[in-house]
C-alpha positions as CSV (number, residue, x, y, z in Angstrom):
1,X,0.0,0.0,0.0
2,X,3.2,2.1,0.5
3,X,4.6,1.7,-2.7
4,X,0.8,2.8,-4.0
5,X,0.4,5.6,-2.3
6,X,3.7,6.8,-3.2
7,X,3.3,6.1,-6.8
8,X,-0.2,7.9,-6.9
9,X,1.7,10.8,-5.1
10,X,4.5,11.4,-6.8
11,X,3.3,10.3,-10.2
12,X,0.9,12.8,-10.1
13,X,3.4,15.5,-8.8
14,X,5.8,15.3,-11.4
15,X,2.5,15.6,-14.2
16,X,1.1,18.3,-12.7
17,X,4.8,19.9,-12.5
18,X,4.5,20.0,-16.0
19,X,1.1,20.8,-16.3
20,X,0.9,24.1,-14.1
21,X,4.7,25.0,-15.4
22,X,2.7,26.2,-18.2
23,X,0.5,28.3,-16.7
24,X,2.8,29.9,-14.7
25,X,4.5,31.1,-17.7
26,X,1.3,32.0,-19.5
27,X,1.1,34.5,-16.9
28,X,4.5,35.8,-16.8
29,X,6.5,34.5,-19.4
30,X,4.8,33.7,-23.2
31,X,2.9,36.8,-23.5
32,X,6.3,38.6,-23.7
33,X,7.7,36.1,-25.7
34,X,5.3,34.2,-28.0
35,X,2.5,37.5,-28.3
36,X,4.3,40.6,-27.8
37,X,2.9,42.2,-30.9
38,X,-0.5,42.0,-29.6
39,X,-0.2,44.7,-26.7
40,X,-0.3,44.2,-23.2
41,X,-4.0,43.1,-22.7
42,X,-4.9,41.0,-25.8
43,X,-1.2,39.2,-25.4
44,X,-2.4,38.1,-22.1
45,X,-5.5,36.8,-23.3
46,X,-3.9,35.1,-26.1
47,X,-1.7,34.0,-23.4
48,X,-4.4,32.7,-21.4
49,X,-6.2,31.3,-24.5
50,X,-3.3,28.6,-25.2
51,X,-3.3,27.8,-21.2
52,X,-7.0,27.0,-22.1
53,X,-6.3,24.9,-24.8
54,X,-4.7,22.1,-22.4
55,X,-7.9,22.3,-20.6
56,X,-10.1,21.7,-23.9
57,X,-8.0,18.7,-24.1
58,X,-8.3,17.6,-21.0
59,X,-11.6,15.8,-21.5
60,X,-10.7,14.4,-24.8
61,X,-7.5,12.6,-22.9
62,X,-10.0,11.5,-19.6
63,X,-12.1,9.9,-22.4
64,X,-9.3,7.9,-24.5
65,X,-7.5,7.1,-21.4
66,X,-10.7,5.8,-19.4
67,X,-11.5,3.9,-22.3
68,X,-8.4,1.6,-22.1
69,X,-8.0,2.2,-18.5
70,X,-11.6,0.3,-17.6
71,X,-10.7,-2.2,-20.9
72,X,-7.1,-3.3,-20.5
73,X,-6.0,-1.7,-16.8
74,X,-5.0,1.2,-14.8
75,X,-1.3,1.1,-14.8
76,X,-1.0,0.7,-18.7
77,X,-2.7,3.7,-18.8
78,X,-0.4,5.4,-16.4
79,X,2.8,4.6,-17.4
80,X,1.6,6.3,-21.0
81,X,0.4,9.4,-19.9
82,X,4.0,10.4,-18.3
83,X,5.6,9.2,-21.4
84,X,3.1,11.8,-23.3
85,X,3.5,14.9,-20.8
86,X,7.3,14.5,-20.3
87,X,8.3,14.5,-24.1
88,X,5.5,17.2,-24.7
89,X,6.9,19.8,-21.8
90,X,11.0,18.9,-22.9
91,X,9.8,19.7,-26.3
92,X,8.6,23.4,-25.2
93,X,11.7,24.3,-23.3
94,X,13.2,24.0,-27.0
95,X,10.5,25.9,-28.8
96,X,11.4,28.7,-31.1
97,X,10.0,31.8,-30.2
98,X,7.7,34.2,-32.6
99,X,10.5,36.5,-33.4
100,X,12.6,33.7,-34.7
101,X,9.9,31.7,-37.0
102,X,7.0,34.0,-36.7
103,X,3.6,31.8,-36.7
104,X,4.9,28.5,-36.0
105,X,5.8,29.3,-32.9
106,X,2.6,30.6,-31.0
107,X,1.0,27.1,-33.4
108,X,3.8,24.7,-32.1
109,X,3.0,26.1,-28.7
110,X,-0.6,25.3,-29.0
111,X,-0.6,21.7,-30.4
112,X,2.0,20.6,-27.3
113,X,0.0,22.1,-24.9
114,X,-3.2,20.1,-26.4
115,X,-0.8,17.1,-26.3
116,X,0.0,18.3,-22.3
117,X,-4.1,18.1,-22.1
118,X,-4.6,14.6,-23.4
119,X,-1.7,13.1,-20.8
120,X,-2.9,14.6,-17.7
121,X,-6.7,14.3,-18.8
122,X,-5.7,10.0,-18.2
123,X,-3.3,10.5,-15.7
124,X,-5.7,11.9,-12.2
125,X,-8.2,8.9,-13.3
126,X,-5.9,6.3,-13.2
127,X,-4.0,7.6,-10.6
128,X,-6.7,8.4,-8.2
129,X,-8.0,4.8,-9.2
130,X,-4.4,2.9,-7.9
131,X,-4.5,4.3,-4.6
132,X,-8.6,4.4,-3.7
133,X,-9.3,0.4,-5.3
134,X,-6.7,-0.7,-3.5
135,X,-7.5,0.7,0.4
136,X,-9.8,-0.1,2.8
137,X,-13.5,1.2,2.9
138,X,-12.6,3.3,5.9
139,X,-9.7,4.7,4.6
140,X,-10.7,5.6,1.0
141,X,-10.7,9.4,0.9
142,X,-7.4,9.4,2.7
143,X,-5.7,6.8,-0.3
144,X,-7.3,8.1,-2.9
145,X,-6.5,12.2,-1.5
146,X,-2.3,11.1,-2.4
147,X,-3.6,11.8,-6.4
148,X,-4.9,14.7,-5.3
149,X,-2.1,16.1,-3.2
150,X,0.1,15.5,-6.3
151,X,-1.4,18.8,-8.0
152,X,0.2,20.9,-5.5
153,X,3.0,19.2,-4.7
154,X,3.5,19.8,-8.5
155,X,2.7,23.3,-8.0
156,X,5.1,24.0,-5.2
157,X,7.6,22.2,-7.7
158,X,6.7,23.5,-10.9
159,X,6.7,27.7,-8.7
160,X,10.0,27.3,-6.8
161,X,11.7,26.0,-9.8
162,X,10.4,29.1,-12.1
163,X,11.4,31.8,-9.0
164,X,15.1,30.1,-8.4
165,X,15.7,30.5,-12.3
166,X,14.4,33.7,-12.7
167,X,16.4,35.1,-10.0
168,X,19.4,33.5,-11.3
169,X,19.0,34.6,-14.9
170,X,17.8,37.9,-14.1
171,X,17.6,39.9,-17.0
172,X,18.1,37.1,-19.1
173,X,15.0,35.3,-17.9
174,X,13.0,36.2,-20.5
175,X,15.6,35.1,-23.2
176,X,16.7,31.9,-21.9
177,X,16.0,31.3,-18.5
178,X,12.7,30.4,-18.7
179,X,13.7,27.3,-20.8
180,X,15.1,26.1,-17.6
181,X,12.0,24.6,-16.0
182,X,10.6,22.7,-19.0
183,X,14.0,20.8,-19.9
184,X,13.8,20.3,-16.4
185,X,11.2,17.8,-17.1
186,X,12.5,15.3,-18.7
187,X,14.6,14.2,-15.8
188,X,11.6,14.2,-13.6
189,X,9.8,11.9,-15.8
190,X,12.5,9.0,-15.8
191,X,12.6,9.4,-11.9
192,X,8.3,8.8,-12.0
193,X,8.9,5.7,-14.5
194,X,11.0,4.1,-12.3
195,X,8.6,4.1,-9.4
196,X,5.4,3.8,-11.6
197,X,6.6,0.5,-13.5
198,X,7.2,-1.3,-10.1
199,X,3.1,-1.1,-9.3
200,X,0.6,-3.6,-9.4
201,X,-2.5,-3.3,-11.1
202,X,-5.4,-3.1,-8.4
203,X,-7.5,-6.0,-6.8
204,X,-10.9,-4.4,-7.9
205,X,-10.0,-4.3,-11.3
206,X,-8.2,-7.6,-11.6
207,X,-11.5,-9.1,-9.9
208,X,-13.4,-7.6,-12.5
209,X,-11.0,-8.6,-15.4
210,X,-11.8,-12.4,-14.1
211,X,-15.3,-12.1,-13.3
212,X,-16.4,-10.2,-16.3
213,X,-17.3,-9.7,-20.2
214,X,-15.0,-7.5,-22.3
215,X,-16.2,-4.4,-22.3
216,X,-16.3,-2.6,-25.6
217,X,-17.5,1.5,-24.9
218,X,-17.2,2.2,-21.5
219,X,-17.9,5.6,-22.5
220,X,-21.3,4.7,-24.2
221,X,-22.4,3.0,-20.9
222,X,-21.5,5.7,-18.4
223,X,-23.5,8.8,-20.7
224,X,-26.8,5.9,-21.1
225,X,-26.4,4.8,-17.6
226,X,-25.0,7.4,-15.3
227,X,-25.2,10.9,-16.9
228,X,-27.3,12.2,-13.5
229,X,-23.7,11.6,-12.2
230,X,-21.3,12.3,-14.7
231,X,-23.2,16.2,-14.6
232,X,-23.4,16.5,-10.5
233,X,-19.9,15.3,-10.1
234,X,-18.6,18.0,-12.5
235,X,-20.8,20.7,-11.4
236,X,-19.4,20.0,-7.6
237,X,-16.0,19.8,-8.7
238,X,-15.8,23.1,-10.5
239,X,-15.9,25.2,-7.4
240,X,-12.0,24.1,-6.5
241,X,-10.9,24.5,-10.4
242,X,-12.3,28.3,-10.1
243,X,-10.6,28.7,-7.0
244,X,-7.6,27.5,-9.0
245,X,-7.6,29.2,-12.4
246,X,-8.8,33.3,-9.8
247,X,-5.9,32.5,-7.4
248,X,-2.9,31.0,-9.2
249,X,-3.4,31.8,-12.6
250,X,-5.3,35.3,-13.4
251,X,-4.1,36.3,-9.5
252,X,0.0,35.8,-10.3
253,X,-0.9,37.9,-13.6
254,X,-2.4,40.5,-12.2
255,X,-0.2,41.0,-9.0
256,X,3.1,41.1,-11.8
257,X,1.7,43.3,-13.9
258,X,0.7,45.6,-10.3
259,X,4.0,45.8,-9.9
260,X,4.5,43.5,-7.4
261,X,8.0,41.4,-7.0
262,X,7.8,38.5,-9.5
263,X,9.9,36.3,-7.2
264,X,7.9,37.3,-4.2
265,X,4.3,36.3,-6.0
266,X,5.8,33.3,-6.9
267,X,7.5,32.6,-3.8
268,X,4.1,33.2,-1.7
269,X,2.4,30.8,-4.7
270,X,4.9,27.6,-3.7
271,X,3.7,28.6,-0.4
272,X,0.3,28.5,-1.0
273,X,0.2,25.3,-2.5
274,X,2.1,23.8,0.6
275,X,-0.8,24.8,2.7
276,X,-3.1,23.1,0.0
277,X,-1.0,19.8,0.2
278,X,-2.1,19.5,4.0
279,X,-5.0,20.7,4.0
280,X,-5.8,18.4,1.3
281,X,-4.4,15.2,3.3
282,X,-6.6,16.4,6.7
283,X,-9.6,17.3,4.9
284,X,-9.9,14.1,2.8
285,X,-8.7,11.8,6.2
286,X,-11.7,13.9,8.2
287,X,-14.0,13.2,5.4
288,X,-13.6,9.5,6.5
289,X,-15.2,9.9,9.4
290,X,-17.6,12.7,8.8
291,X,-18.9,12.3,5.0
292,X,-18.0,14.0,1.7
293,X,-20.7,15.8,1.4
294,X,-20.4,17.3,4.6
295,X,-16.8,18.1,4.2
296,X,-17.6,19.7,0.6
297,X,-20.4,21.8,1.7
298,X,-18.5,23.0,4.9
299,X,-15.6,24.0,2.5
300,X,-18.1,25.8,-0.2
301,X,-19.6,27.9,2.7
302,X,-16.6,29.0,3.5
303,X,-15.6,29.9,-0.2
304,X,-19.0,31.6,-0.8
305,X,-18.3,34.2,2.3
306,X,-14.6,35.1,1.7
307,X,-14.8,35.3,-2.2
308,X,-15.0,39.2,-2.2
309,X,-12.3,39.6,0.6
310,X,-9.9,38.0,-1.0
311,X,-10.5,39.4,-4.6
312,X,-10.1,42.7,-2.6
313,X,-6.3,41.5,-0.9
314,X,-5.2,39.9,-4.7
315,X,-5.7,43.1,-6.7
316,X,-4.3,45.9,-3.9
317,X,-1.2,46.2,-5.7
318,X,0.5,44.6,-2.5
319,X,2.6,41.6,-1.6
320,X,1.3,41.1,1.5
321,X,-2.1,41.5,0.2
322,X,-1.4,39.4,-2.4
323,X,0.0,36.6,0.5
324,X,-2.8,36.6,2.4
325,X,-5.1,35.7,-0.5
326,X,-3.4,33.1,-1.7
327,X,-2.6,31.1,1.1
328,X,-6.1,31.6,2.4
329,X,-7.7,31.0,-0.6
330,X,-5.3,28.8,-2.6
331,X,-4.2,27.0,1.0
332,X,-7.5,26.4,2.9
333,X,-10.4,26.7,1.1
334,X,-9.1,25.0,-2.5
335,X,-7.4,22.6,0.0
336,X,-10.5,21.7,2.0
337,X,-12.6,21.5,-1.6
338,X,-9.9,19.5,-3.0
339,X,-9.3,17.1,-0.3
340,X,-12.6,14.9,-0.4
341,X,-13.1,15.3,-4.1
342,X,-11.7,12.3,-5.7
343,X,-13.2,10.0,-3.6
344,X,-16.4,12.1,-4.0
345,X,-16.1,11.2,-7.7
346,X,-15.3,7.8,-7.7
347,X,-17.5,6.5,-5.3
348,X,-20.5,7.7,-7.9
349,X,-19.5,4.9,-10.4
350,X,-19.3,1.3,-11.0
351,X,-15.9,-0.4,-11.3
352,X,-16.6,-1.5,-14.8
353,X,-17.1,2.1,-15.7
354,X,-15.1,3.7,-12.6
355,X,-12.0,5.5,-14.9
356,X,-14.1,6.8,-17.8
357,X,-16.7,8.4,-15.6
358,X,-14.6,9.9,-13.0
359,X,-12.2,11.4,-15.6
360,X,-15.0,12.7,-17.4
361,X,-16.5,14.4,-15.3
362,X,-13.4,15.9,-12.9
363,X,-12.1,16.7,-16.7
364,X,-15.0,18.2,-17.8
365,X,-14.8,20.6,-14.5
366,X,-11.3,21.1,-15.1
367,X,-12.0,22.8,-18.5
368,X,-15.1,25.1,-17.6
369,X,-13.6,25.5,-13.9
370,X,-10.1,26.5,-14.5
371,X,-9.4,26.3,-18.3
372,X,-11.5,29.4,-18.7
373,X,-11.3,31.2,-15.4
374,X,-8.8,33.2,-16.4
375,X,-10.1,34.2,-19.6
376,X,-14.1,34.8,-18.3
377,X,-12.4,37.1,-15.1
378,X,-9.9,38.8,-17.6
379,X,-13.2,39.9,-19.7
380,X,-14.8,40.9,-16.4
381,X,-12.6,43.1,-15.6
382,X,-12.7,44.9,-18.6
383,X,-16.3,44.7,-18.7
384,X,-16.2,45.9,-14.9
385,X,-14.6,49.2,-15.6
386,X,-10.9,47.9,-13.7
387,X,-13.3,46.3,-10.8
388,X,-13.3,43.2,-9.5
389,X,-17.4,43.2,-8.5
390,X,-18.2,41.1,-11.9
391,X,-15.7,38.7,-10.6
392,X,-16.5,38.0,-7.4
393,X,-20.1,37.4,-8.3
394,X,-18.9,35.2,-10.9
395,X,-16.9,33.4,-7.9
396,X,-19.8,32.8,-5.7
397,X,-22.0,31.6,-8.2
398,X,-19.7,28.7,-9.3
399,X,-19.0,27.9,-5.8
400,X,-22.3,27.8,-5.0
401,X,-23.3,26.0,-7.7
402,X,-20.8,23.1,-6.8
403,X,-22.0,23.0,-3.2
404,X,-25.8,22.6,-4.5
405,X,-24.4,20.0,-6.6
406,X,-23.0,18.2,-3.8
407,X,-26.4,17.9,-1.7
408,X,-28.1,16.3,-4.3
409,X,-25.4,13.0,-4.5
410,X,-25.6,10.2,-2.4
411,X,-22.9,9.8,0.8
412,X,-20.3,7.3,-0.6
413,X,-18.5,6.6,2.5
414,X,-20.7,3.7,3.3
415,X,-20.7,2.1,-0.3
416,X,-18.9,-0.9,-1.0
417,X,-17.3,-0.4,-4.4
418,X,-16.6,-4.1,-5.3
């Protein structure tokens, strides 16, 4: 169970490294460098529109790799999807830029962040998958909470990594430095094949391999026989994704382009996601013993009432200000939302059907929740006059939204998945 967890964790670490790498540098990084003939605003949104494009795909790769996943096994499935991410994030720390081969660049850009899409879109599934089929009814959340905590573990990574190069490049950072990171990546990769090709594939799904038919379109039978919770599941999980794409996405953008110290906002970002890495593990062990839903809701309240607060701290032109936000809102209430949420998901679906339907759906939410955050909240703004009122109602309404969503699912804590 150990070596499970472990592999869950850090498998899912090192792919979201890659992963949110990217968006850190669509907020600081390509817009200079890939869209600088666009002007300030519409070079971030272009910006922002590629980050959304690995979103788009996002679905697409939950789909393909659910499909096999639920046919053929979850660790196949796994050991592919770092193969895809790792050669598709090397491959952008070598990447001409615009000014060197003009429209290839910003296109090149775009078809290896789809690519970055499809490999992470199979890789929470499967992962989540490993570590919840193989624990204990009583321990579920916790187990299946390591894929999870691998998103911000990859996000500390993926932040300290961009800060210590851009304070060592300096002025160069822009010309070179930012390179750095992304060939970074391709030694990360063969550290997570090693431990990923010494896992077994899980007792549920070896039971069902036995005991059952081959099944042909898991996709066809989760949209005819579960699409009540393929559309709850995502609706629910969208609140944490908006919390993601407002706080460590459009949030980093803004507070850079403030005027705020780059290495400071990045700094207090790694930091931020620490707090979400243990706030994740308690929140998902305490949903153990008190439900998911209760967890979730608890969390959503708390998102609801500080949404406007915290929108106020992120855009005062302030580090501190800009600290505060994000480990309050990045740290405890995307933590607490994150924590429960995978075994939320999983528990809604069948074994035979259990990787296509969960990565639909936390896939789906992925795209619409943090995909096009950043874009919607970049159009309030301008829409808003400057203001950040359009926002925050946005904000509320998706959290809300998600912790509806959440009443109306059955408790999964006391379901016995095989």
């Amino acid at each position: 169970m150990r070596r499970i967890l472990s592999s869950s964790f850090i498998g899912s670490a090192i792919e979201y490294y890659d992963f949110i790498l990217y968006a850190t540098a669509a907020s600081i990084v390509f817009n200079k460098v890939f869209f600088a003939d666009l002007g300030p605003g519409f070079a971030l949104f272009a910006s922002f529109a590629t980050l959304a494009t690995g979103y788009v795909a996002r679905p697409l790769g939950g789909i393909l790799f659910g499909h096999y996943g639920d046919r053929i096994g979850r660790k196949k499935m796994l050991v592919l999807s770092m193969l895809l991410m790792g050669g598709a994030t090397t491959l952008i720390g070598v990447l001409p830029v615009t000014a060197q081969v003009g429209i290839i660049a910003p296109v090149m850009l775009v078809l290896l962040r789809i690519i970055q899409g499809i490999a992470v879109g199979g890789e929470w599934g499967g992962a989540a998958l490993m570590a919840l089929e193989s624990a204990p009814q009583q321990k579920r959340g916790f187990a299946a909470s390591f894929a999870n905590a691998g998103g911000p573990a990859g996000a500390v990574l993926a932040t300290l990594v961009v800060s210590g190069v851009s304070a060592a490049s300096g002025s160069h950072f822009l010309d070179w430095g930012w390179r750095i990171p992304f060939l970074f990546s391709a030694l990360l990769i063969v550290v997570g094949m090693v431990i990923r090709l010494k896992v077994a594939e899980t007792p549920m799904f070896r039971k069902l391999a036995r005991a059952s038919e081959k099944r042909k379109l898991p996709l066809l039978d989760v949209l005819r026989n579960h699409p009540r919770a393929v559309i709850i599941t995502l609706i629910a999980t969208m609140s944490f994704y908006c919390c993601q794409g407002i706080l460590t996405v459009w949030g980093v953008s803004v507070a850079v382009e403030n005027g705020v110290d780059r290495e400071g906002v990045l700094n207090w970002k790694a930091a931020g996601a620490v707090l979400t890495l243990i706030v994740c593990f308690y929140t998902a062990r305490l949903s153990d013993r008190i439900g998911r839903r209760t967890m979730l809701t608890i969390a959503g309240i708390g998102g609801i009432v500080l949404a406007y607060p915290l929108l106020m701290l992120l855009t005062n032109g302030t580090l501190w200000g800009f600290a505060i936000a994000i480990v309050v809102g990045n740290g405890i209430v995307q933590g607490a939302l994150f924590g429960p949420i995978g075994a939320y998901i999983a528990e809604q679906f069948p074994t035979h059907v259990r990787y296509t339907g969960a990565s639909l759906s936390y896939q789906g939410a992925s795209l619409l929740g943090a995909g096009f955050t950043p874009m919607i909240v970049t159009g309030l703004m301008i829409a808003g006059g400057g203001t950040f009122w359009l926002v925050g109602a946005f904000w509320m309404a998706v959290i809300l939204a998600g912790t509806i969503a959440v009443r109306f699912t059955p408790e999964g804590t006391k379901v016995k998945l095989d």
